[in-house]
C-alpha positions as CSV (number, residue, x, y, z in Angstrom):
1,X,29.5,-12.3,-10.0
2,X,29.4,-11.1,-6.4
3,X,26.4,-10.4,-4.6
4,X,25.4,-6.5,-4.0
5,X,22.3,-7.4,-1.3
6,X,19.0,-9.7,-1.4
7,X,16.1,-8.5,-1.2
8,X,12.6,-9.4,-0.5
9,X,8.6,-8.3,-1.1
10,X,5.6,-10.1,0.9
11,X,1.9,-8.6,1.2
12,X,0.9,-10.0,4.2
13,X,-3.2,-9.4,4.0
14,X,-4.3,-6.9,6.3
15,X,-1.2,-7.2,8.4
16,X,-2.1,-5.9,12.0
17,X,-2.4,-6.5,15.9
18,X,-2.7,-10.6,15.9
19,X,0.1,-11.4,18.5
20,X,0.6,-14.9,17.2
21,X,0.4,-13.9,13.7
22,X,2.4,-11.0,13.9
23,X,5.6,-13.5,15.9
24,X,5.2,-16.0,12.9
25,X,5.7,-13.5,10.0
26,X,8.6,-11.9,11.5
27,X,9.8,-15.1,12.5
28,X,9.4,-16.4,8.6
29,X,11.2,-13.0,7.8
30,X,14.1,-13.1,9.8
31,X,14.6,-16.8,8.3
32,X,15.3,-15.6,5.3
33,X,17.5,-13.0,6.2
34,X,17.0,-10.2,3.5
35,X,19.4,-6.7,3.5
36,X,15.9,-5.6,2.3
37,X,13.1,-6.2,2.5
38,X,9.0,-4.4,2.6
39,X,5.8,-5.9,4.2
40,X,2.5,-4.6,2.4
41,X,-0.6,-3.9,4.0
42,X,0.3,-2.8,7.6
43,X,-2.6,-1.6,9.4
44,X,-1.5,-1.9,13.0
45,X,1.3,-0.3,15.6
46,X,2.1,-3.8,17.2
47,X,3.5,-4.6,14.1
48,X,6.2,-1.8,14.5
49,X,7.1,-3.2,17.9
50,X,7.2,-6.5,16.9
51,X,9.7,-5.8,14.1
52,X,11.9,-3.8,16.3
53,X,11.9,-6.0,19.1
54,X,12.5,-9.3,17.2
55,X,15.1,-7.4,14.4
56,X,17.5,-5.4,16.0
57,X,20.0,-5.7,12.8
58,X,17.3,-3.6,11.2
59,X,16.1,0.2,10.2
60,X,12.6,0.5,9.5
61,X,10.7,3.5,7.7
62,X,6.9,3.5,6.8
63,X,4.9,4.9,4.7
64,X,2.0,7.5,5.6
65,X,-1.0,8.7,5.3
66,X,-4.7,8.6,5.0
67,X,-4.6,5.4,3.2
68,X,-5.7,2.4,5.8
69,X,-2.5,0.1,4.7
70,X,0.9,1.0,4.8
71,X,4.4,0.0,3.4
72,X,6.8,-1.4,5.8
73,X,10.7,-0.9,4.9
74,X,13.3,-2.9,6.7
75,X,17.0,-2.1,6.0
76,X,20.0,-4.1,7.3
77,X,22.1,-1.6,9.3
78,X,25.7,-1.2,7.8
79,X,23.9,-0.1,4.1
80,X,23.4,2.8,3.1
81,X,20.1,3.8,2.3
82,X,17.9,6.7,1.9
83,X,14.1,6.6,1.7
84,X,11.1,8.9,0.0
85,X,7.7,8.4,-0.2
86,X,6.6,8.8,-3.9
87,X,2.9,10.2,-3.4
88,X,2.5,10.5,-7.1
89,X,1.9,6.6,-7.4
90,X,-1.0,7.3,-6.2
91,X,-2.5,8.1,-9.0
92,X,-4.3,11.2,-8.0
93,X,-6.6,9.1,-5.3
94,X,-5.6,10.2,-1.7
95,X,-6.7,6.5,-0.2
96,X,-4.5,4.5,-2.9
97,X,-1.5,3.4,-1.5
98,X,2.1,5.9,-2.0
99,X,5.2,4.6,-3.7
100,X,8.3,3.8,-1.1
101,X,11.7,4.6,-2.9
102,X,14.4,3.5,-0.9
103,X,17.7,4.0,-2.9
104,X,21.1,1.9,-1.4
105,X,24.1,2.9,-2.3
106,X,27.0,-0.6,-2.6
107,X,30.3,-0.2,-3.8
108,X,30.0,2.7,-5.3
109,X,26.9,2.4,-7.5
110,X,23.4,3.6,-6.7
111,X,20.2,0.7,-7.0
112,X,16.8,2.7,-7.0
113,X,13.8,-0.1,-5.3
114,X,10.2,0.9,-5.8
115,X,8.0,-1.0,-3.7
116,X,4.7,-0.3,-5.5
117,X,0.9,-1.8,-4.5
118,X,-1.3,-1.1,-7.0
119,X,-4.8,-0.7,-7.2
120,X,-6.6,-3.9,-6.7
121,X,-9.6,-4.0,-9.4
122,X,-10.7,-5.8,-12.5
123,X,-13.3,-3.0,-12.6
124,X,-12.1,-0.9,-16.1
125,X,-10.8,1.9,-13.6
126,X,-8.9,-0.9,-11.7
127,X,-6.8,-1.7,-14.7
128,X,-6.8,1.7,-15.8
129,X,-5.1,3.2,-12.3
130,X,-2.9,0.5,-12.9
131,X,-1.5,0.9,-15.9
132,X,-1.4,4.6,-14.7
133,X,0.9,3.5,-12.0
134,X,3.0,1.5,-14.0
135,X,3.7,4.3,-16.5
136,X,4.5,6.6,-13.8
137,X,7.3,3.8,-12.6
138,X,8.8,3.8,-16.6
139,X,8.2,8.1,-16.6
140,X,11.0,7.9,-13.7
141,X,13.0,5.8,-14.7
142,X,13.4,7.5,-17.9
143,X,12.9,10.9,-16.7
144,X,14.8,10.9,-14.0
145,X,17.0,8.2,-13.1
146,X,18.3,7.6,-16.5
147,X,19.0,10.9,-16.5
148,X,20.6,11.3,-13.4
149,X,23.3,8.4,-15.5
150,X,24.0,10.8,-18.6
151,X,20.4,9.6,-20.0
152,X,22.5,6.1,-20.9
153,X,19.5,4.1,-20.2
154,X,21.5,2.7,-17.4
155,X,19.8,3.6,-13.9
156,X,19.8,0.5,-11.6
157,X,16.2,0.7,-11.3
158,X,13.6,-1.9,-9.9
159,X,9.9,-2.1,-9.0
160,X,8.3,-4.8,-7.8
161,X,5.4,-6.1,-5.0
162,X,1.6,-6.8,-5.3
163,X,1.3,-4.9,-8.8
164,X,-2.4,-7.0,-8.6
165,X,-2.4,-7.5,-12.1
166,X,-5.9,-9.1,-12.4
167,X,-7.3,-8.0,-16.0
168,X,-10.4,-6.6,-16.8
169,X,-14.0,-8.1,-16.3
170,X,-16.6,-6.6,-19.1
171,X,-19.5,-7.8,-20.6
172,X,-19.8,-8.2,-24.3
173,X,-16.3,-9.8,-25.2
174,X,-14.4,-7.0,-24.3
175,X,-12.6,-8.7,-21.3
176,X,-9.1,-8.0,-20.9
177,X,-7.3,-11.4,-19.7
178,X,-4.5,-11.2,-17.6
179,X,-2.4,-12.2,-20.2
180,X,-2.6,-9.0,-22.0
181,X,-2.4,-7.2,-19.0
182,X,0.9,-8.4,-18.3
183,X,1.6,-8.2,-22.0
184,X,1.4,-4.8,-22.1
185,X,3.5,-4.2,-19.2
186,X,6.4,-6.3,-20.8
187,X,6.0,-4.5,-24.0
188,X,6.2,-0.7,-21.9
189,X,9.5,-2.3,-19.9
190,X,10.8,-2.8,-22.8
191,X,10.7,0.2,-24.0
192,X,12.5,1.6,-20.8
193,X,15.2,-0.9,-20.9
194,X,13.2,-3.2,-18.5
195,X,11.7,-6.5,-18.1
196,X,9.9,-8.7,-15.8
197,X,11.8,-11.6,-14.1
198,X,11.3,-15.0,-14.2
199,X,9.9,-16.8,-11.3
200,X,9.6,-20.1,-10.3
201,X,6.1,-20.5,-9.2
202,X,3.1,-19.8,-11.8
203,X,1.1,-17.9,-8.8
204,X,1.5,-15.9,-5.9
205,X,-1.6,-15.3,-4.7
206,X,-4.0,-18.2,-3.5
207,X,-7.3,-17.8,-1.0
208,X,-6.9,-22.1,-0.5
209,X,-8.6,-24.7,-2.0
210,X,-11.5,-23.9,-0.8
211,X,-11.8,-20.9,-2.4
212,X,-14.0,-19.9,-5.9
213,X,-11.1,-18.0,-6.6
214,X,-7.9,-19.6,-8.4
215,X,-4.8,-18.9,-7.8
216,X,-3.7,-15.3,-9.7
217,X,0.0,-14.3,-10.5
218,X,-0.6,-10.9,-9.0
219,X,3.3,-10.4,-7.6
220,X,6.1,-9.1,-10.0
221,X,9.5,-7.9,-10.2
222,X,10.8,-5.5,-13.0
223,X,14.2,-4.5,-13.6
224,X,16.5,-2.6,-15.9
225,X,17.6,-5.2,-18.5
226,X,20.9,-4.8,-18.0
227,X,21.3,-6.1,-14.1
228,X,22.0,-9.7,-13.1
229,X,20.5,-11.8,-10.2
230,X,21.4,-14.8,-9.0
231,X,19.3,-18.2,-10.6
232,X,17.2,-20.5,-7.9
233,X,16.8,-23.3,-10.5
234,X,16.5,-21.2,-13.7
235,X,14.5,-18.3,-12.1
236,X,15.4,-15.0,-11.1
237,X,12.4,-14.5,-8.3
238,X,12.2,-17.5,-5.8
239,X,8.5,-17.1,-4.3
240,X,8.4,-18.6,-0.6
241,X,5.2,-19.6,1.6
242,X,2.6,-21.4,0.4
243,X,3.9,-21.3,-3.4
244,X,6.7,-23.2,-2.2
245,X,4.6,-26.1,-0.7
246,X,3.4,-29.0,-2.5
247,X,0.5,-30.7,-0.5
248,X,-3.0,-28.7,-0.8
249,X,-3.2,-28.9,3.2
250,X,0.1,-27.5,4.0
251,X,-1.0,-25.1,1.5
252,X,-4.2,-24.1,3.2
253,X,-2.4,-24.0,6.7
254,X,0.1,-21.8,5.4
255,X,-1.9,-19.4,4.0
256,X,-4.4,-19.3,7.0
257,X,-1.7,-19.0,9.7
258,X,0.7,-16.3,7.6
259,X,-0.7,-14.4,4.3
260,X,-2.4,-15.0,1.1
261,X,0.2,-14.3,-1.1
262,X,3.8,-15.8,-1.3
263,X,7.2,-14.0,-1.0
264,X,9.3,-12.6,-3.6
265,X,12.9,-13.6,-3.1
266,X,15.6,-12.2,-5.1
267,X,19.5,-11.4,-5.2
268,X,20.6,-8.8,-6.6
269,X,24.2,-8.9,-8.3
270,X,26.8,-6.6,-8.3
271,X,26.9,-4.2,-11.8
């Protein structure tokens, strides 16, 4: 099965006007050479500079607002693409972060990408925004891509970025574990025609060794069930950085010199 275009999601923490840093992760992006691809959490104009500067094979669009971090969009010129900000991923809260649609049209076919970063909590309204935001991705997919396709249930539709599934902390046995967080989420997909993809690392997010914290699975890609993509080893998602390392300290570097969380890698076949 032929290729349509690779694409690619990386949060890179609070991602703003450190020169160095800034070269190295578009350096690390332009290595992997995505038609696609967003960065999460822009907070600074060097950024823009650097991206253009560094990617001339590339159209950007941002999202915007009076939310503090932004979503970055880079398209490989030659597709054609057409992007919207979805405001109504934010949930109702001006400061939460906006969808970015961008829909590419290959061969014929139209593939709908929802880069989403959702509310980072495992405060009760934390998981509650969240699985608000998650039901607004399966409300447009049904209610209007799907229908846009003769309501066959067929829209080319994917979300996926730092969806911070985290659970729920609350005191007398009523946690919610992450487990059932992400339960539910499969069990919603499903009922869209959805699913989450496999990946090959067990987390995405890590603060290092050092940290109180353990490493969280907090990065996802969902897709309609009924598109291929291409297998890194038996996985659909190949997460690169510091998930792909195996020694703690080349762990630690990575994630002090580039971002807390990995990348999510993925190609994207032809329907």
């Amino acid at each position: 099965m032929a290729k349509a275009f690779s694409l690619a999601s990386w949060n890179v923490e609070h991602f703003k006007n450190k020169p160095d840093r800034v070269e190295r992760v578009v350096t690390f992006v332009n290595q992997q050479k995505p038609d696609v691809f967003t960065l999460l959490e822009v907070e600074g104009k060097d950024v823009f500079t650097e991206l253009v500067t560094r990617m001339p094979g590339y159209q950007f669009h941002i999202t915007e607002g009076p939310q503090t971090q932004e979503a970055l969009v880079g398209v490989r010129k030659g597709l054609t693409a057409f992007f919207t900000q979805k405001i109504e991923f934010k949930s109702g809260n001006q400061y939460l972060r906006p969808g970015a649609l961008l829909t590419l049209h290959v061969d014929g076919e139209n593939y709908s990408i929802l880069f989403l970063h959702t509310k980072s909590s495992a405060d009760p309204i934390g998981l509650g925004i969240r699985d608000d935001q998650f039901a607004r991705a399966f409300k447009f997919k049904r209610k209007v891509l799907d229908k846009a396709v003769s309501g066959k249930a067929k829209a080319n539709f994917i979300f996926l970025g730092d969806l911070n599934t985290m659970g729920m902390d609350y005191p007398f046995n009523q946690t919610v574990e992450v487990k059932w967080e992400l339960k539910k989420l499969d069990v919603d997909a499903k009922k869209v025609a959805m699913r989450r993809l496999t990946k090959n690392a067990p987390a995405t997010w890590s603060n290092g060794s050092k940290s109180r914290y353990h490493p969280a699975d907090l990065d996802h890609v969902v897709a309609s069930d009924h598109l291929s993509f291409k297998s890194f080893a038996g996985a659909e998602v190949d997460v690169r950085g510091w998930p792909a390392l195996t020694a703690t300290t080349e762990q630690d570097t990575w994630i002090r010199q580039y971002s807390d969380h990995g990348m999510l890698y993925l190609e994207v076949q032809k329907v």
